[in-house]
N, C-alpha and C positions, 0 to 999 in steps of 0.2 A: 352372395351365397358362398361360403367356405366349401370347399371341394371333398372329396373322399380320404380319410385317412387312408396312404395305399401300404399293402400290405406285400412286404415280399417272399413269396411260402417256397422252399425252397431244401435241398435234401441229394442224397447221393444215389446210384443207383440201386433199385429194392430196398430204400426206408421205409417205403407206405406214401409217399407225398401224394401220391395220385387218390389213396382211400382219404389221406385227409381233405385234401381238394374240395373233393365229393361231400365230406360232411360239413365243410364250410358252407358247400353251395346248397346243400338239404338244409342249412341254420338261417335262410336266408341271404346271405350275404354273396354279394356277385365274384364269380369266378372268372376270372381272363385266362385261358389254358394256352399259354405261346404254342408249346407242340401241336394241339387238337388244330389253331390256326393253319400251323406250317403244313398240316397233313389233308386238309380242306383247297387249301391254295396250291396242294401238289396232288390232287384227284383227280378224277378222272374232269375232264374244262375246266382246270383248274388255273389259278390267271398267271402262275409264275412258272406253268408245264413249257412255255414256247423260251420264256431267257433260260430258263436250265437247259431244254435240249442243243440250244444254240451253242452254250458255253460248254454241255459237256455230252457230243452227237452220242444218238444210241440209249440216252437215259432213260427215256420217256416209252410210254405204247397207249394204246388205248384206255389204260385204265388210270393214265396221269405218269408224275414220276414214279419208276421202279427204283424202290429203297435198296435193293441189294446191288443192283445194277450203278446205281448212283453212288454206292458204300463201296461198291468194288472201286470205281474211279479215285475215288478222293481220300478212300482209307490211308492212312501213313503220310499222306502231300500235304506240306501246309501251305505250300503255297493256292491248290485245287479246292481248299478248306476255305480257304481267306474268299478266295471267287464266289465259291457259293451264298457263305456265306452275309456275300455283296448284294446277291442277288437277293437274299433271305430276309434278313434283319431289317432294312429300310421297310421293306413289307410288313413284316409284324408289327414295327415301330407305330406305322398308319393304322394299323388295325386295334394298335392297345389305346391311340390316341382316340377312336371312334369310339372305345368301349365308356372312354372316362364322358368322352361327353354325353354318351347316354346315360350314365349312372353317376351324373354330377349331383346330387341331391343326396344322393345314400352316404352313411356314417361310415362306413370304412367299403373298401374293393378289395381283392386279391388278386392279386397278377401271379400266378403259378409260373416258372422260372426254372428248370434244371439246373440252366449254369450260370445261378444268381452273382456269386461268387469267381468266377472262373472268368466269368466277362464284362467283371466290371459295372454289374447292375445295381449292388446294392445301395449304392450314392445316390439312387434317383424314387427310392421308396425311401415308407416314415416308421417304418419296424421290418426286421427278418424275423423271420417265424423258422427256423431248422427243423427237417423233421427226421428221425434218427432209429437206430436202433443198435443193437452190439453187432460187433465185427462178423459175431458166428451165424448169429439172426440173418442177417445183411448175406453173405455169403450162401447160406442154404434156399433165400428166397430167389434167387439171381441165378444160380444153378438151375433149379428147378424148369427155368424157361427153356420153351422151345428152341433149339437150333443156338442156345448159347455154352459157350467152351468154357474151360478155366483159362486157357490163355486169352480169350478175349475180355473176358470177366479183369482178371489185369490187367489188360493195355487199358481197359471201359476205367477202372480205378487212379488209372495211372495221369490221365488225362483230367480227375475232378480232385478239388481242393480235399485235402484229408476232411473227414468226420468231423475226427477233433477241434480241427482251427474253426470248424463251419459252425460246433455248437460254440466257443469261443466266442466267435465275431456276432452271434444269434444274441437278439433282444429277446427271443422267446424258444423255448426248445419245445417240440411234442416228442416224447417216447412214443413209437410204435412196438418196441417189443415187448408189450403188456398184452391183457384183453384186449377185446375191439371195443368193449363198455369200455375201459378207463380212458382208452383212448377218445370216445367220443365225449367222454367227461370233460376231458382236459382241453380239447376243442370248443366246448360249449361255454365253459370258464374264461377261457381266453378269448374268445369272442363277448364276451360281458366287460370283458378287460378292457377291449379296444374299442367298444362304444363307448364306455365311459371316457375314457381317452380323448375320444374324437368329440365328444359332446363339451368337454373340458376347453378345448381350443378356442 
C-alpha cells in the first residue's frame, strides 16, 4: 500500500492557515495540527507538564503548563528555547508518526506546521502548500488579537522566514486576502489537484 501524499500547510503569523486547516479537514482530508498536539500534551495531565516543570520550576499549575509563565522563561534565551524545545518536538514527532499510521490508506494527509520553514521541515513532506496574504491584511489581523503589541508583533515576524521566500520555496500558495468563498474555492481545487497527484504515483 503506497502511503499518504503528505502535505505541508504552512503560513506566517495571521495568514488564515488555521481557517484553511479547517477547510481541508471539512473536505475530507486528515488534518495533523502540531500546535493543537503541543497544547493537549501541555493541559491540564498532560504527559509533557512533569519534563517541563522540571526543566523550567514554576511553569506548570493545575491547569497543565502556563503559556505566559513558560513565554516569560524562555522569551529571548535561545539556549531555554533549544531545552524546551527538546522536550517538545521528539513528542510531536511520535504523535505525527501515530497519525500516519492510522491514515495509512488515505490519498493525501496534512500536517499543519507553523514553522515549516524555519525548522527545517519542508524536506520530510511531498508539497508545501503556503498560506498568505498582503503585508497590510497580515498586519491588521495580528493586531487585532487579544494582549498582542506592535513590538511583539515584530520580534513574532522577526523570528519567521519572510512571506516572500515562503511563497517562493511553496509548490502551492492559497491567498487568504480574498473572500472566504474563493478561498474555499481554491482549497477545494487544490485538493482535486493532490488526489490526482497521489492517485498518479
Amino acid at each position: 500500500m503506497t502511503r499518504p501524499l503528505i502535505i505541508g500547510l504552512t503560513g506566517s503569523i495571521g495568514m488564515g492557515k488555521s481557517t484553511v486547516a479547517a477547510m481541508f479537514a471539512a473536505a475530507g482530508v486528515p488534518v495533523f495540527d502540531a500546535d493543537a498536539e503541543v497544547r493537549a500534551m501541555q493541559g491540564p495531565d498532560g504527559e509533557l507538564n512533569a519534563a517541563i516543570e522540571a526543566a523550567f520550576p514554576g511553569s506548570t499549575d493545575e491547569r497543565g503548563v502556563s503559556r505566559e509563565k513558560l513565554g516569560a522563561l524562555v522569551f529571548g534565551d535561545p539556549e531555554k528555547l533549544a531545552r524546551l524545545e527538546g522536550i517538545v518536538h521528539p513528542a510531536v514527532a511520535k504523535k505525527r508518526q501515530a497519525f500516519l499510521i492510522e491514515y495509512v490508506g488515505a490519498p493525501l494527509v496534512v500536517f499543519d506546521i507553523p514553522l515549516l520553514f524555519e525548522k527545517g521541515g519542508a524536506g520530510s513532506v511531498d508539497r508545501v502548500v503556503v498560506v498568505s496574504a498582503s503585508a497590510e491584511e497580515q498586519r491588521r489581523r495580528v493586531l487585532a488579537r487579544s494582549g498582542m503589541t506592535k513590538e511583539k508583533f515584530t520580534h513574532i515576524l522577526g523570528l519567521q522566514t519572510p512571506d516572500s521566500e515562503k511563497r517562493a520555496r511553496a509548490d502551492h500558495v492559497i491567498d487568504t486576502g480574498t473572500a472566504l468563498k474563493q478561498t474555499e474555492d481554491a482549497v477545494i481545487a487544490l485538493i482535486e489537484e493532490l488526489r490526482a497527484a497521489s492517485a498518479a504515483r
